[in-house]
Biopython code that builds the backbone (N, CA, C, O; Angstrom):
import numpy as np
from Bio.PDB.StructureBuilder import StructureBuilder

atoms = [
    (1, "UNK", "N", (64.871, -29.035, -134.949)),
    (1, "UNK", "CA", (63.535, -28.490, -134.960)),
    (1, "UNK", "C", (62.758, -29.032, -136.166)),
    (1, "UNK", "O", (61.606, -29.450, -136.041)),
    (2, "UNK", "N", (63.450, -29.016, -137.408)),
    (2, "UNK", "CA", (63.090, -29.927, -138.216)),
    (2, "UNK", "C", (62.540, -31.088, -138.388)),
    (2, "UNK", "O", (62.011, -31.231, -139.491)),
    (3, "UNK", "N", (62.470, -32.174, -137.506)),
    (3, "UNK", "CA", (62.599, -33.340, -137.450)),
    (3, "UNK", "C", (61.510, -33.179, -136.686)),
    (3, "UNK", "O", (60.554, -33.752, -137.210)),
    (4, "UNK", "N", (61.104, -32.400, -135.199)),
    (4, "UNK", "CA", (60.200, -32.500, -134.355)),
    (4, "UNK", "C", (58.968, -31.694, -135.400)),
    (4, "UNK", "O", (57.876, -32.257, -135.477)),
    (5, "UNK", "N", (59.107, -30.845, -135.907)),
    (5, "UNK", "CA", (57.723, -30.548, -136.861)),
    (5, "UNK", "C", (57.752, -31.384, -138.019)),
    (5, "UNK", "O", (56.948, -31.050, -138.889)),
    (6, "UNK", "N", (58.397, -32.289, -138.241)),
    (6, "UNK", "CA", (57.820, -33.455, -139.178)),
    (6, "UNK", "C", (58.350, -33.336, -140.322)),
    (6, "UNK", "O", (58.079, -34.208, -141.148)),
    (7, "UNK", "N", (59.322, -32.145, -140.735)),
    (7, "UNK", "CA", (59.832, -31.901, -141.688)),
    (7, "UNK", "C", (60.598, -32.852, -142.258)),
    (7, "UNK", "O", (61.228, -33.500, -141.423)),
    (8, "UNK", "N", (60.806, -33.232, -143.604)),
    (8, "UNK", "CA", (61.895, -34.415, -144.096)),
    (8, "UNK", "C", (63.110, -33.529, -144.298)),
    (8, "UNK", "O", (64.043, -34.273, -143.995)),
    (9, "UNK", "N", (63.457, -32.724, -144.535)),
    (9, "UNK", "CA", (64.991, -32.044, -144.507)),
    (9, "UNK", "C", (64.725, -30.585, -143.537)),
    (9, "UNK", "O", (63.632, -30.176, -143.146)),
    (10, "UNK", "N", (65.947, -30.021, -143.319)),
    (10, "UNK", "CA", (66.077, -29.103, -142.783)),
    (10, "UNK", "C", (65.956, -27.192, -143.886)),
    (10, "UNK", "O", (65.994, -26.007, -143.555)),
    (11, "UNK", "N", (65.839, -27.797, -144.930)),
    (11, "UNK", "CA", (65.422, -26.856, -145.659)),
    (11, "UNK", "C", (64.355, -26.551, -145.982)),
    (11, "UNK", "O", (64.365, -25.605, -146.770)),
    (12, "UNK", "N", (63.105, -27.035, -145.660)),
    (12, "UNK", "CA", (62.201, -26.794, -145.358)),
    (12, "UNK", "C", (61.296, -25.876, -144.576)),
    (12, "UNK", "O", (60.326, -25.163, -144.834)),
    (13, "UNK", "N", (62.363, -26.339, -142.993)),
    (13, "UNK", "CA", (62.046, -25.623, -142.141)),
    (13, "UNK", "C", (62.939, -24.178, -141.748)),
    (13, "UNK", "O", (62.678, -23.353, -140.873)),
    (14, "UNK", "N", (63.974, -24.197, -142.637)),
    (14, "UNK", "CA", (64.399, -22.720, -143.059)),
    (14, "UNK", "C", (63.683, -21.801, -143.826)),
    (14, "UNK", "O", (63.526, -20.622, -143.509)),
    (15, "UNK", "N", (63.222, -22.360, -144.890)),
    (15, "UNK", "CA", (61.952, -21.319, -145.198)),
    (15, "UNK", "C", (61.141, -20.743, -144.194)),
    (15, "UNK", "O", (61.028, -19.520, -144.275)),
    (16, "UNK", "N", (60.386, -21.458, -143.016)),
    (16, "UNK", "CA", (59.894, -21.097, -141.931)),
    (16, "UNK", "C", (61.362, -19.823, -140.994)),
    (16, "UNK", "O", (61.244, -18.609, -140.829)),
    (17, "UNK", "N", (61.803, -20.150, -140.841)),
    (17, "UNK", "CA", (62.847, -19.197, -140.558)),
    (17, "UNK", "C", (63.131, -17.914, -140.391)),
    (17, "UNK", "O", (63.121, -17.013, -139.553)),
    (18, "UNK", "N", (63.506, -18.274, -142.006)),
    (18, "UNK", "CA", (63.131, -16.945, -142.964)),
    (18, "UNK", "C", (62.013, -15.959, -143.354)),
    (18, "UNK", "O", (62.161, -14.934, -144.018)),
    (19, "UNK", "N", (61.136, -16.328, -142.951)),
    (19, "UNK", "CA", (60.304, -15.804, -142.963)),
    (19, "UNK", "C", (59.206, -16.083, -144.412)),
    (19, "UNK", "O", (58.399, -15.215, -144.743)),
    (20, "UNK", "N", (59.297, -17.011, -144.942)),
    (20, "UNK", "CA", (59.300, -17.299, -146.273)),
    (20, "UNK", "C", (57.450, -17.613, -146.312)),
    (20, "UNK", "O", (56.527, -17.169, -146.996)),
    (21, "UNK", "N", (57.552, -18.517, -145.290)),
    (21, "UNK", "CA", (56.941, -19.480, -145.144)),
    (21, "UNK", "C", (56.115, -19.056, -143.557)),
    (21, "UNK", "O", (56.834, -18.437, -142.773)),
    (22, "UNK", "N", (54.333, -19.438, -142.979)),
    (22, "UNK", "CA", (54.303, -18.850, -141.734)),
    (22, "UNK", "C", (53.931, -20.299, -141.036)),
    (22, "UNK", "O", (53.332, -21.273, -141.492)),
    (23, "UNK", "N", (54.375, -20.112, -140.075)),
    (23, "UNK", "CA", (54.120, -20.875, -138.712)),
    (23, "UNK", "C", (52.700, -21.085, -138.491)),
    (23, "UNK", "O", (51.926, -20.150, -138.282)),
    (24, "UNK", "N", (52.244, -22.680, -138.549)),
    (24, "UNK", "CA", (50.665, -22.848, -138.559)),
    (24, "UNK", "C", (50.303, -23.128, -136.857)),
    (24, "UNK", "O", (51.099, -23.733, -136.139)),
    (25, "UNK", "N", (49.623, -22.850, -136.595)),
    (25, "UNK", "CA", (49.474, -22.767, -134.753)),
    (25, "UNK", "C", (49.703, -23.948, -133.950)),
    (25, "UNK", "O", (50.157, -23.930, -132.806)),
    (26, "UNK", "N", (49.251, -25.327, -134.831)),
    (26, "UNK", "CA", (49.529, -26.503, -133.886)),
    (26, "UNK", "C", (51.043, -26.862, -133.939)),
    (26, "UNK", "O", (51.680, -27.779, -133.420)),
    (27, "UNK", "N", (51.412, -25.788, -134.772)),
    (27, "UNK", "CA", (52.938, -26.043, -134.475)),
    (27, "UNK", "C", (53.698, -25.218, -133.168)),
    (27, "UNK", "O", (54.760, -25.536, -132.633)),
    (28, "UNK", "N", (53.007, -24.318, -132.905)),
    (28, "UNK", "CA", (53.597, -23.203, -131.784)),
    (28, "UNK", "C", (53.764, -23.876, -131.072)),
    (28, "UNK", "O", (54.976, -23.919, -130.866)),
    (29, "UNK", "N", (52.870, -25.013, -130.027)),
    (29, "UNK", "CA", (53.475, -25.787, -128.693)),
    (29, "UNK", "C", (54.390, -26.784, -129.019)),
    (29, "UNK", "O", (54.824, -27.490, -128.109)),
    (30, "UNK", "N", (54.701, -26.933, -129.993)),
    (30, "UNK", "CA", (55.559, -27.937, -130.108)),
    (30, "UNK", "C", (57.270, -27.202, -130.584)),
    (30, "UNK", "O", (58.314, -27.855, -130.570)),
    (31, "UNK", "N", (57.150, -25.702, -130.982)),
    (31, "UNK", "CA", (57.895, -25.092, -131.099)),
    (31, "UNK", "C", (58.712, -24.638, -129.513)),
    (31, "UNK", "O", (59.906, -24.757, -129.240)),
    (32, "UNK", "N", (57.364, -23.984, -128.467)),
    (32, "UNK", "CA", (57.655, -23.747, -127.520)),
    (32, "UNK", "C", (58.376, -24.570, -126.585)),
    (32, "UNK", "O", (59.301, -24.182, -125.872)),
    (33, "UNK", "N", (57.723, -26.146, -126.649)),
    (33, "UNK", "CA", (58.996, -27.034, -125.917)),
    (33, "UNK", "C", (59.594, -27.413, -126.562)),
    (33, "UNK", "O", (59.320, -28.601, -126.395)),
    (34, "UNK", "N", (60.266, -27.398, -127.245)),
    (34, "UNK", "CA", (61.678, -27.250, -127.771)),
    (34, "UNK", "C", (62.396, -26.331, -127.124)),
    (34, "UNK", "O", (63.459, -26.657, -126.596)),
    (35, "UNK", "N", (61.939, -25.079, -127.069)),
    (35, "UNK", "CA", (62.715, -23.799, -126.768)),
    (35, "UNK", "C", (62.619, -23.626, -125.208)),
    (35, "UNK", "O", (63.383, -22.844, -124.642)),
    (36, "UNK", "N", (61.571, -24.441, -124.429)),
    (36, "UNK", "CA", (61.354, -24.518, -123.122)),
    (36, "UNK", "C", (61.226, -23.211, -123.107)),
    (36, "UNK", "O", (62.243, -22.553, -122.885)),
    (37, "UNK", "N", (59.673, -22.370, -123.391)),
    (37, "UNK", "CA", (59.059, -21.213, -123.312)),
    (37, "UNK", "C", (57.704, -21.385, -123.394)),
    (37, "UNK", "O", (57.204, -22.439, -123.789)),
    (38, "UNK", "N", (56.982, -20.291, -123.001)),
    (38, "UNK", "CA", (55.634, -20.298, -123.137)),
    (38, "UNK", "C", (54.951, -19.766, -124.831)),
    (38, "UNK", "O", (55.773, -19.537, -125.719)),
    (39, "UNK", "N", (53.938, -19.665, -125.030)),
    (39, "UNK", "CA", (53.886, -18.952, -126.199)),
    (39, "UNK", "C", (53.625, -17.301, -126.044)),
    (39, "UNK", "O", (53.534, -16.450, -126.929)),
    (40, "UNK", "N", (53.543, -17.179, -124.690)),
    (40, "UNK", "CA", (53.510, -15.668, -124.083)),
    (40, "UNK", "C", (55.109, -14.885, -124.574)),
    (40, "UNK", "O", (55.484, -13.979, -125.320)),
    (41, "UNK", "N", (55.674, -15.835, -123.677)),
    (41, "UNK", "CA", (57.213, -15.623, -124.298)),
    (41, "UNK", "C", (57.592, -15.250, -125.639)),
    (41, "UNK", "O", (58.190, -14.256, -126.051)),
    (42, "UNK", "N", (57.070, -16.359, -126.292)),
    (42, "UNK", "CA", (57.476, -16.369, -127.561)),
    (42, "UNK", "C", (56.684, -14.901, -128.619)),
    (42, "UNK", "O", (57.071, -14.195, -129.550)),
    (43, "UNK", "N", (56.242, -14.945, -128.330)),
    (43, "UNK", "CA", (55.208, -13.320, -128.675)),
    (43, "UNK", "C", (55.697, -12.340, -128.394)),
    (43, "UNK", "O", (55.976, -11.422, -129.164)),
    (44, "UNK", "N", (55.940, -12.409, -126.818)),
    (44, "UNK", "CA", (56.215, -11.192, -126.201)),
    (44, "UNK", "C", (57.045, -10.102, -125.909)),
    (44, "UNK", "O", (57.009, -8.890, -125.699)),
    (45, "UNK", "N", (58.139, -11.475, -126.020)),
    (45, "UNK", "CA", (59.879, -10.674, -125.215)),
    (45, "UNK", "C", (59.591, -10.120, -127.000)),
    (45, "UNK", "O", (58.833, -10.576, -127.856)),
    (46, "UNK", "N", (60.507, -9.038, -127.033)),
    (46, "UNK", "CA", (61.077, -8.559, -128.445)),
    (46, "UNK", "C", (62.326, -9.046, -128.922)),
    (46, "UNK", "O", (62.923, -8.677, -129.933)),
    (47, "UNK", "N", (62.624, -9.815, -128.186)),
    (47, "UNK", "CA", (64.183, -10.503, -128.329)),
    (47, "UNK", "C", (64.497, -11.629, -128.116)),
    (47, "UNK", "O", (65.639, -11.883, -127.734)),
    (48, "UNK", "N", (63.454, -12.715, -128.330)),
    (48, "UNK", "CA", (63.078, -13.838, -127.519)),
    (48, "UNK", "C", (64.432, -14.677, -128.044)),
    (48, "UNK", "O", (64.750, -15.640, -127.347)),
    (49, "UNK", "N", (65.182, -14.406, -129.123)),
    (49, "UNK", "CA", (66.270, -15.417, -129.239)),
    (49, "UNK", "C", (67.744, -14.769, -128.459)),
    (49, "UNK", "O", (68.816, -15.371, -128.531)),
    (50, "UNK", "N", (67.629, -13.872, -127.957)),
    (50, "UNK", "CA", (68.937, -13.738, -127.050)),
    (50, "UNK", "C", (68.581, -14.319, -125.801)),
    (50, "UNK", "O", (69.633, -14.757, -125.335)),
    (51, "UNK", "N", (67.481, -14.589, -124.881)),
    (51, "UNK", "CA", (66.939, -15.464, -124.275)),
    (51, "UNK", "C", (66.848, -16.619, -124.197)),
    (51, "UNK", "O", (66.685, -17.182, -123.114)),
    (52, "UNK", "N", (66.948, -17.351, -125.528)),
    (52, "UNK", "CA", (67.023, -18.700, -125.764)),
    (52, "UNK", "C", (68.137, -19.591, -126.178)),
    (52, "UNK", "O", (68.118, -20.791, -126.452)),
    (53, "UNK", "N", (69.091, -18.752, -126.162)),
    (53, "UNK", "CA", (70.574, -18.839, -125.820)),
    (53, "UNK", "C", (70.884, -19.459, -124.543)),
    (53, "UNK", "O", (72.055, -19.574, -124.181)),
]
sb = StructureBuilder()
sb.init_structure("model")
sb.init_model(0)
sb.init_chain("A")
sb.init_seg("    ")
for serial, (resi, resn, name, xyz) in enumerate(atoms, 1):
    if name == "N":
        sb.init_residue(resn, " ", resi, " ")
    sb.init_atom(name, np.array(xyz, "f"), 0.0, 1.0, " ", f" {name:<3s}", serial, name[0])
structure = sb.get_structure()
């Protein structure tokens, strides 16, 4: 996921993660296919990562 948002290491995008750091919007569709979801999804379910399993 790192690599597809442009990040140079993966620690970076653990801050995002974590909550450290927030998610800027032109990143959401590019988050969503990755995860092959909508951003409805991604909002919506309350559990969207036992889903994305």
């Amino acid at each position: 996921m790192a690599d597809e948002l442009g990040y140079k290491n993966a620690s970076t995008y653990f801050n995002y993660e974590k909550g450290v750091c927030d998610f800027k919007a032109n990143q959401l569709p590019i988050i969503c296919s990755k995860l092959n979801c909508t951003l409805n999804e991604l909002f919506l379910y309350p559990s969207f990562a036992k889903i994305a399993n």
